[in-house]
C-alpha positions as a Markdown table, in Angstrom:
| # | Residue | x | y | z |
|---|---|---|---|---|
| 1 | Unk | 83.1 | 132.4 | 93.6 |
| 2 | Unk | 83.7 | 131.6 | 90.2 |
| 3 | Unk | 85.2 | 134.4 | 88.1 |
| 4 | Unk | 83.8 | 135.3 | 83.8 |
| 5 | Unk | 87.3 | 137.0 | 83.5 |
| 6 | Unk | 90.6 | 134.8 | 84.2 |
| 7 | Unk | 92.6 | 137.8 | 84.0 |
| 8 | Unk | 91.6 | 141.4 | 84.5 |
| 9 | Unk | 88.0 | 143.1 | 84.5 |
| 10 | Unk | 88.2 | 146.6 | 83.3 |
| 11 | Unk | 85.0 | 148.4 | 84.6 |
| 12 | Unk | 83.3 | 150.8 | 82.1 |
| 13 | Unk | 84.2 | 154.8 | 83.0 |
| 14 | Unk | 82.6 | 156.3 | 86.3 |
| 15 | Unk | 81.5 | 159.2 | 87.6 |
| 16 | Unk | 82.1 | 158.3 | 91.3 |
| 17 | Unk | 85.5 | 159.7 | 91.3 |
| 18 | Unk | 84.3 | 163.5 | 90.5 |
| 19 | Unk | 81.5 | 163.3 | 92.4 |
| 20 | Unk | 83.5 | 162.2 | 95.2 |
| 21 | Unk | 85.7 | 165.2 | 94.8 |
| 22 | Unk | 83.0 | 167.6 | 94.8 |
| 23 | Unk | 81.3 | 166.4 | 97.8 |
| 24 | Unk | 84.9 | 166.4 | 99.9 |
| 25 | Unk | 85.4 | 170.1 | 98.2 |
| 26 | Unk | 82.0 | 171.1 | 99.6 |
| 27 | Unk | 82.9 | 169.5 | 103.0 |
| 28 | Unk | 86.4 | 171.6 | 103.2 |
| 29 | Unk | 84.3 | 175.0 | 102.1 |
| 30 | Unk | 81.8 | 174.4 | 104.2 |
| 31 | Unk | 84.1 | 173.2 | 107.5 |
| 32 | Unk | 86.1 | 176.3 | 107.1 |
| 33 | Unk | 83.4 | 179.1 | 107.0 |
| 34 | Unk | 81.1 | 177.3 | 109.5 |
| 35 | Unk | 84.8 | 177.2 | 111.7 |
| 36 | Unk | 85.7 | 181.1 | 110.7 |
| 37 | Unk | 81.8 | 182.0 | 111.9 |
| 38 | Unk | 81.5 | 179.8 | 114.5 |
| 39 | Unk | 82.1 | 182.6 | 117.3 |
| 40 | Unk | 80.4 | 185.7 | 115.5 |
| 41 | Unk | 77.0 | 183.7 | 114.3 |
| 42 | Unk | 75.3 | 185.3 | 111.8 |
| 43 | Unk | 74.9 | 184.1 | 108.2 |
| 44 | Unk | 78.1 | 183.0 | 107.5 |
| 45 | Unk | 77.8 | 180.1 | 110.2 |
| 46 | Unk | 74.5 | 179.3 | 108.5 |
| 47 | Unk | 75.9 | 179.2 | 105.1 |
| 48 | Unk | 78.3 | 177.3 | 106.3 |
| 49 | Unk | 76.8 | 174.6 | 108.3 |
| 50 | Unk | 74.4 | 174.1 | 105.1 |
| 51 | Unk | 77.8 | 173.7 | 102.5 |
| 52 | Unk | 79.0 | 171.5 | 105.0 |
| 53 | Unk | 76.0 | 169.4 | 105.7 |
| 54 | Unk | 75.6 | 169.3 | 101.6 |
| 55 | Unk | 78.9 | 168.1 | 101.3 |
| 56 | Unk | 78.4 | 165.1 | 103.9 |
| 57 | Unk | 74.8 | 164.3 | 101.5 |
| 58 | Unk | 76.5 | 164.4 | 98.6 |
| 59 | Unk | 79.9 | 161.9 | 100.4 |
| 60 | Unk | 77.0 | 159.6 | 101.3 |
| 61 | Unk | 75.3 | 159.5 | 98.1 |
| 62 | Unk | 79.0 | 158.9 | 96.3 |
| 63 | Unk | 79.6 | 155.9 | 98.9 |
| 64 | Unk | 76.2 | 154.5 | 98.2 |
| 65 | Unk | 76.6 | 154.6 | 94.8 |
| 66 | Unk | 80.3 | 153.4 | 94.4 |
| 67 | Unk | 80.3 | 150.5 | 97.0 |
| 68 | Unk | 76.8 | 149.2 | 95.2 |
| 69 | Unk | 78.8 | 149.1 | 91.7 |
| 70 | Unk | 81.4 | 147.2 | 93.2 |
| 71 | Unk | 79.3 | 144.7 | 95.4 |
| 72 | Unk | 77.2 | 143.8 | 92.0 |
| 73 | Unk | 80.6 | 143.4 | 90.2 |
| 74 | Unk | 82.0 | 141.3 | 92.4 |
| 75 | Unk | 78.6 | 139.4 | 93.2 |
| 76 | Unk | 78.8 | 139.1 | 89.3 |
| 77 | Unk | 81.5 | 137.0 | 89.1 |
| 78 | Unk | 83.7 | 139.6 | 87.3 |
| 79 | Unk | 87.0 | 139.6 | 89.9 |
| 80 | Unk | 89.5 | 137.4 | 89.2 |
| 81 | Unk | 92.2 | 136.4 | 91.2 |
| 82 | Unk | 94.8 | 139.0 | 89.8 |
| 83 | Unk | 91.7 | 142.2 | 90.6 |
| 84 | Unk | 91.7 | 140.5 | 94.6 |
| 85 | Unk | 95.5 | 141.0 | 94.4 |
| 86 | Unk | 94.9 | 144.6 | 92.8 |
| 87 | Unk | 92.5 | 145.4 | 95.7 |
| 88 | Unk | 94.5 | 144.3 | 98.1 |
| 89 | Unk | 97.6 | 146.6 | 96.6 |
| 90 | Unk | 94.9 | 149.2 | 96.2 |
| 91 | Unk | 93.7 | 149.1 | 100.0 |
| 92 | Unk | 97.7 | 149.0 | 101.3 |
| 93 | Unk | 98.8 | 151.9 | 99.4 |
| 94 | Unk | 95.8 | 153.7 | 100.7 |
| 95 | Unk | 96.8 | 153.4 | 104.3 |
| 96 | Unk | 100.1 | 153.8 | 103.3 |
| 97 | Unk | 98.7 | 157.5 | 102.2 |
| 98 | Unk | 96.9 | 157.5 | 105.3 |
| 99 | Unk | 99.8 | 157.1 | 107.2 |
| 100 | Unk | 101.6 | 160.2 | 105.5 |
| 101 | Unk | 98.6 | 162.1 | 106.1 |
| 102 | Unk | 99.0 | 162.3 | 109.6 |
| 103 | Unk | 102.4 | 161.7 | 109.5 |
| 104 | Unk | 102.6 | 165.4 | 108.2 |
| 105 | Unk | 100.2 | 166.7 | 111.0 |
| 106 | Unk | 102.3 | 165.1 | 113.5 |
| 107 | Unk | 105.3 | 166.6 | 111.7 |
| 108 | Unk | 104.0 | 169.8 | 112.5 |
| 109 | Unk | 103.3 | 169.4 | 116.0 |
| 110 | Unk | 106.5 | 168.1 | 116.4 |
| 111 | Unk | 108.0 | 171.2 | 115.3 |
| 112 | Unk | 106.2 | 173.5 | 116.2 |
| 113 | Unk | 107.1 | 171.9 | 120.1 |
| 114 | Unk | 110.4 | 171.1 | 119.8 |
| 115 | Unk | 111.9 | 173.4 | 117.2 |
| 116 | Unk | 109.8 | 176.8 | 117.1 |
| 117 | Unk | 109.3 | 177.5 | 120.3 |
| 118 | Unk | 112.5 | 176.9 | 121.9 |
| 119 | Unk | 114.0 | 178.3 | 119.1 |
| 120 | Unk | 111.7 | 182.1 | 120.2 |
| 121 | Unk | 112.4 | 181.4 | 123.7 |
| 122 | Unk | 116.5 | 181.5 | 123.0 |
| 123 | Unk | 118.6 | 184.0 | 125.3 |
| 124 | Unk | 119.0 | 185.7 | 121.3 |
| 125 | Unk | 115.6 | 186.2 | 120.3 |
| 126 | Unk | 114.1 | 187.7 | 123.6 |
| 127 | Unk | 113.6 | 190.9 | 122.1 |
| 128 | Unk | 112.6 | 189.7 | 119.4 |
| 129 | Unk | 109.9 | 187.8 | 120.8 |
| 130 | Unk | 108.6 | 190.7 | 122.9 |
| 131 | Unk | 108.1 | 192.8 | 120.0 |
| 132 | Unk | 106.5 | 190.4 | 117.2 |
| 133 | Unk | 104.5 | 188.4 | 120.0 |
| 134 | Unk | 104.1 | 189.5 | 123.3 |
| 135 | Unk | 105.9 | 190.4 | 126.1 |
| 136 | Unk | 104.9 | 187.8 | 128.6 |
| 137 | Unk | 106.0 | 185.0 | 125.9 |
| 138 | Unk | 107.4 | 181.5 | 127.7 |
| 139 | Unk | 108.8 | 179.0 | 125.4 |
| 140 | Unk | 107.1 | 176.0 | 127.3 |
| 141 | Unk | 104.6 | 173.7 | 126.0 |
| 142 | Unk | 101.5 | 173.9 | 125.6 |
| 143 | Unk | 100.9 | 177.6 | 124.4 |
| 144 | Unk | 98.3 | 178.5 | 126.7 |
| 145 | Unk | 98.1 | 182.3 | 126.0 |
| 146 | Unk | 97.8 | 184.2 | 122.6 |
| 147 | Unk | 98.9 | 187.5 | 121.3 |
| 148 | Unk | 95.9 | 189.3 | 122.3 |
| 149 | Unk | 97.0 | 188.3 | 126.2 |
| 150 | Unk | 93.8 | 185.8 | 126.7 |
| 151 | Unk | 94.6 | 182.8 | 128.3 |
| 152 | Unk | 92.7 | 179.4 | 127.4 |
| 153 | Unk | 93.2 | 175.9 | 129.3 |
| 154 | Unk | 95.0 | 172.4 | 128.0 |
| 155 | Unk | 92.8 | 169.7 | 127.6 |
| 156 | Unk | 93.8 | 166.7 | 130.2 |
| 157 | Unk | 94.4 | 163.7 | 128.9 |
| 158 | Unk | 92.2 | 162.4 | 131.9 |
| 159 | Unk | 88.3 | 161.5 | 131.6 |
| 160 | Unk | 86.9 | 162.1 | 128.1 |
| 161 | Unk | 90.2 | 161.4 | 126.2 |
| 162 | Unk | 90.9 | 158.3 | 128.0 |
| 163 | Unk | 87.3 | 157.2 | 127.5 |
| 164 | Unk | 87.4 | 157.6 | 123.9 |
| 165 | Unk | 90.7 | 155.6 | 124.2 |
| 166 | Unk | 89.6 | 152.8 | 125.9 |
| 167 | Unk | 86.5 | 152.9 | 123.8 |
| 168 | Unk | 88.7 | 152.4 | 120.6 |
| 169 | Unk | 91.0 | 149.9 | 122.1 |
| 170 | Unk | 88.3 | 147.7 | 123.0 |
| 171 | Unk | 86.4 | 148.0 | 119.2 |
| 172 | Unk | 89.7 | 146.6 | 118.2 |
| 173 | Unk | 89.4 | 143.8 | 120.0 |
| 174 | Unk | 85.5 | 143.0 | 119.1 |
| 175 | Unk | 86.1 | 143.7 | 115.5 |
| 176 | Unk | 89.2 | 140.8 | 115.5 |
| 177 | Unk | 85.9 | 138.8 | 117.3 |
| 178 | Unk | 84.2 | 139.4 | 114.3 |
| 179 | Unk | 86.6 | 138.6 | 111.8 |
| 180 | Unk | 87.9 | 135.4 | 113.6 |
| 181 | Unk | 84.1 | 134.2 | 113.6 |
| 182 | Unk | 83.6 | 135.3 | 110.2 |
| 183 | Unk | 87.0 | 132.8 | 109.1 |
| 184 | Unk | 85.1 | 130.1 | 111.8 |
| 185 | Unk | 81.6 | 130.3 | 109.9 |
| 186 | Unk | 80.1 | 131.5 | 113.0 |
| 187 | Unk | 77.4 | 133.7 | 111.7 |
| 188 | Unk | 75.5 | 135.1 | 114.9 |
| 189 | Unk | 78.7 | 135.9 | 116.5 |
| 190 | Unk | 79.8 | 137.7 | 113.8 |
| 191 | Unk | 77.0 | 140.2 | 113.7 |
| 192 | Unk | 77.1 | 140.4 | 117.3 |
| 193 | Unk | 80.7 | 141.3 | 117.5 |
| 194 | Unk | 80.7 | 143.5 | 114.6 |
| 195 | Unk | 77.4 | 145.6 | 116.1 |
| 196 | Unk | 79.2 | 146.2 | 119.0 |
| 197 | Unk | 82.0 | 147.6 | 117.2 |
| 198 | Unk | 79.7 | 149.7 | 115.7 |
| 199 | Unk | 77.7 | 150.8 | 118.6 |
| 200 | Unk | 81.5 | 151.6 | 120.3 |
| 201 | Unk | 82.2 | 153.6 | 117.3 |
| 202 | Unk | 78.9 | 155.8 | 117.7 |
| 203 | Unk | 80.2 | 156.3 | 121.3 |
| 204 | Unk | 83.5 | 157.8 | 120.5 |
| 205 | Unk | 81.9 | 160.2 | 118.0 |
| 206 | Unk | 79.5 | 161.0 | 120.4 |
| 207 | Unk | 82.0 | 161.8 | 123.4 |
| 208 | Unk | 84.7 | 162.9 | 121.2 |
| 209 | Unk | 81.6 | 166.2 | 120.6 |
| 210 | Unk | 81.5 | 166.2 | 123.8 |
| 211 | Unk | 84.9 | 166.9 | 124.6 |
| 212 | Unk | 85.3 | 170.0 | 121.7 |
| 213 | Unk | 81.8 | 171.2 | 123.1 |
| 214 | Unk | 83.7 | 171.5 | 126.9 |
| 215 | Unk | 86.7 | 172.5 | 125.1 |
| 216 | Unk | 84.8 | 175.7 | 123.6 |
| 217 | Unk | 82.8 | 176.3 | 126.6 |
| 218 | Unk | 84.8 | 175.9 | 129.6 |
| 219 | Unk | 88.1 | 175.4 | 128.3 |
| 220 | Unk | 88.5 | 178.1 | 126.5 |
| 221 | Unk | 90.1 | 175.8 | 123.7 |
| 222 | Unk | 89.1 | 176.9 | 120.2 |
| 223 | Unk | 91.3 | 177.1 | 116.5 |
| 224 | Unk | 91.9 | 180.7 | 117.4 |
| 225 | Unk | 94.1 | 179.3 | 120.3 |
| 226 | Unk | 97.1 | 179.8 | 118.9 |
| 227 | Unk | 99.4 | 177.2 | 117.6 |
| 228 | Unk | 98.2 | 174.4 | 120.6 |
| 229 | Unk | 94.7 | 175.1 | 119.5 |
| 230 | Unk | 95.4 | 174.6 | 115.8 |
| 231 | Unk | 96.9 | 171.5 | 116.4 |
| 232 | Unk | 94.8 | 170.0 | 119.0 |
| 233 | Unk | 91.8 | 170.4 | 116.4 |
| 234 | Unk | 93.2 | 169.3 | 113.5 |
| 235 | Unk | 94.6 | 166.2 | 114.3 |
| 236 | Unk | 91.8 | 165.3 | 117.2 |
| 237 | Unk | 89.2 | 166.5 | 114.1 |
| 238 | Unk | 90.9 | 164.7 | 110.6 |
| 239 | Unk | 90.9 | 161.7 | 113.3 |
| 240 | Unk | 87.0 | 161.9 | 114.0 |
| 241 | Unk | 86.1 | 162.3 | 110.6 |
| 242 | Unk | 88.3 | 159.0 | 109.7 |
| 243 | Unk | 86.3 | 157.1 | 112.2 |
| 244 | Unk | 82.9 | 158.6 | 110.9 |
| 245 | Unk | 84.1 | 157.3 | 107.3 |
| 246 | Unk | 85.4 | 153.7 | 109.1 |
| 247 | Unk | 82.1 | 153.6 | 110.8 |
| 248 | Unk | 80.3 | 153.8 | 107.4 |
| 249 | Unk | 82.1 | 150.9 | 105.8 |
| 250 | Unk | 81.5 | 149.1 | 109.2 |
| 251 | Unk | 77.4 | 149.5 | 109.0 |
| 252 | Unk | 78.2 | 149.0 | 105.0 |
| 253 | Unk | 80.0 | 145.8 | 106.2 |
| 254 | Unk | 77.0 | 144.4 | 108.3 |
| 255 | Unk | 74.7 | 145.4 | 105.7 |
| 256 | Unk | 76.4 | 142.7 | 103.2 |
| 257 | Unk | 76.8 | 140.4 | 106.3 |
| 258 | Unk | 72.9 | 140.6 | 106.4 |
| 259 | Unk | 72.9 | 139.5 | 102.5 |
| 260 | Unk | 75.4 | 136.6 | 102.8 |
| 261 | Unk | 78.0 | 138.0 | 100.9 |
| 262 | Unk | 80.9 | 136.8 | 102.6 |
| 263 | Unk | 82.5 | 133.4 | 102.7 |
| 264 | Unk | 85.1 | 132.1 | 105.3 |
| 265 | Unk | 87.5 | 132.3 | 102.3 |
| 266 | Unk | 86.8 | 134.8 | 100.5 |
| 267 | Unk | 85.4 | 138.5 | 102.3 |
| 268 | Unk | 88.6 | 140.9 | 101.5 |
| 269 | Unk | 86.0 | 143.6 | 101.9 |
| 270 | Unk | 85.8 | 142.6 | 105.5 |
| 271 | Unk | 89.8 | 142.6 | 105.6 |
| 272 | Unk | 89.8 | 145.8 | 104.0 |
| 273 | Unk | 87.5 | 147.6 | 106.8 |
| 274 | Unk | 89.0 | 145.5 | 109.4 |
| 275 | Unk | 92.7 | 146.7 | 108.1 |
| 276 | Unk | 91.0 | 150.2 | 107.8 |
| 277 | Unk | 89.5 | 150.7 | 111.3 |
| 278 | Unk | 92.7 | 149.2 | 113.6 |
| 279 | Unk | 94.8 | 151.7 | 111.5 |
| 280 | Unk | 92.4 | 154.6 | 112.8 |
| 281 | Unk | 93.0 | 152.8 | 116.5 |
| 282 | Unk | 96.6 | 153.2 | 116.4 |
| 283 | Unk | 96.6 | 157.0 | 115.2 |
| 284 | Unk | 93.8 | 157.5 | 117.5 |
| 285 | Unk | 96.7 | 155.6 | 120.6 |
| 286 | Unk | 99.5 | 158.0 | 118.8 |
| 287 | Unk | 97.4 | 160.7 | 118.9 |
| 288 | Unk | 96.6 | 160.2 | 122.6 |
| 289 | Unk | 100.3 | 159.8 | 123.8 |
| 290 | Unk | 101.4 | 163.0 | 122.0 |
| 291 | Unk | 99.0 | 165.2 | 121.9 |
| 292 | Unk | 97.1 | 164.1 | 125.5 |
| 293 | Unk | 99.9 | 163.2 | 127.9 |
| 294 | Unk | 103.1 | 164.5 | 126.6 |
């Protein structure tokens, strides 16, 4: 595609950026007092299932708006081969904040297992332990009682887990289908690939609210779980709400597909997702190992 600006295109100012930060503010406010309620009901869980489901309007809208600028700029002819270089910089450093992101959460859990609670369990801090926790503490992992002396149940890495694993593996492998036959010109196997991945996304969503809604009910596995239950949501939760976001640019992706928008030479925005979702795989396959099995 031919480019009006040989060097660098400077868009005019946006309002995405706020509006983007609102909408994620809304989502936090709205996750944490619809999390906080969640077992006493009442209008706090309402209040907060309506922040939160504002918040996801508003992230949509933001998305909508923001990808449509950037497709008509680029459809435009406005990127030159310098901006493909700065998206490309752009899109790596992103992951690269990604990968700190969880890197911290993992951080945590790592310490939390193999420093805190050996360290409480120590021949020294026996009595110490009995008084600030509770007598029947046992520095062994995972935490399966809390302070208040109820007792809750890990979830096995066995049957939903390893679904959703295989499930992600194996969109990894149709999505490289699609980009190998969007660099081959093949058009209908392409979309056929990439709708798969897609529909293999909506089924890891789908059984990953399965497995908090048997964690809740059966397991006894909530946030107020102690430090396992903290964890085990967080990481398993910031996880599921990457691949509802890398689900979005897919459909986004197919959308443009639709329109003809990519070339076999030139479709970084495909690269980007494609770079995107294999990144969620292999914190979803981390994730699994540590957090499932271990």
């Amino acid at each position: 595609m031919s480019s009006k600006f040989e060097r660098y295109y400077v868009p005019a100012q946006s309002s995405w950026p706020i509006v983007g930060a609102i909408a994620l503010f809304l989502v936090a406010v709205g996750a944490g007092l619809t999390v906080q309620h969640m077992e006493t009901g009442g209008a706090g869980s309402v209040f907060g299932k309506v922040v939160l489901g504002l918040g996801f309007v508003v992230l949509l809208y933001m998305l909508a708006g923001w990808f449509t600028n950037v497709v008509n700029e680029s459809l435009s002819g406005y990127y030159s081969a310098q901006i493909n270089r700065s998206f490309r910089q752009g899109m790596s450093w992103f992951i690269f904040s990604e990968v700190m992101f969880f890197g911290a959460f993992f951080g945590a859990l790592f310490y939390a297992r193999m420093v805190s609670v050996p360290w409480l369990g120590g021949a020294s801090n026996n009595a110490m332990t009995g008084e600030l926790l509770w007598p029947t503490f046992e520095a062994v992992w995972p935490l399966l009682e809390t302070p208040a002396g109820e007792l809750t149940k890990a979830m096995p890495w066995q049957g939903l887990p390893l679904m959703n694993t295989i499930i992600l593996l194996a969109s990894s492998i149709t999505l490289h289908l699609a980009h190998v036959s969007l660099e081959k010109n093949k058009r209908f196997a392409l979309i056929v690939w990439l709708e798969i991945t897609i529909i293999l996304a909506g089924f890891f969503l789908y059984y990953q609210a399965s497995e908090y809604i048997h964690a809740y009910e059966e397991l006894g596995l909530t946030l107020q779980s102690g430090v396992y239950g903290n964890t085990f949501f967080l990481l398993t939760g910031f996880h599921g709400l990457h691949v509802c976001l890398g689900t979005i640019f897919l459909i986004v992706l197919l959308a443009r597909i639709a329109k003809d928008h990519f070339t076999p030479k030139d479709h970084f925005a495909f690269q980007a997702g494609s770079w995107y979702w294999h990144f969620v795989d292999v914190v979803w396959l981390t994730l699994f190992i540590f957090v499932y099995v271990l």
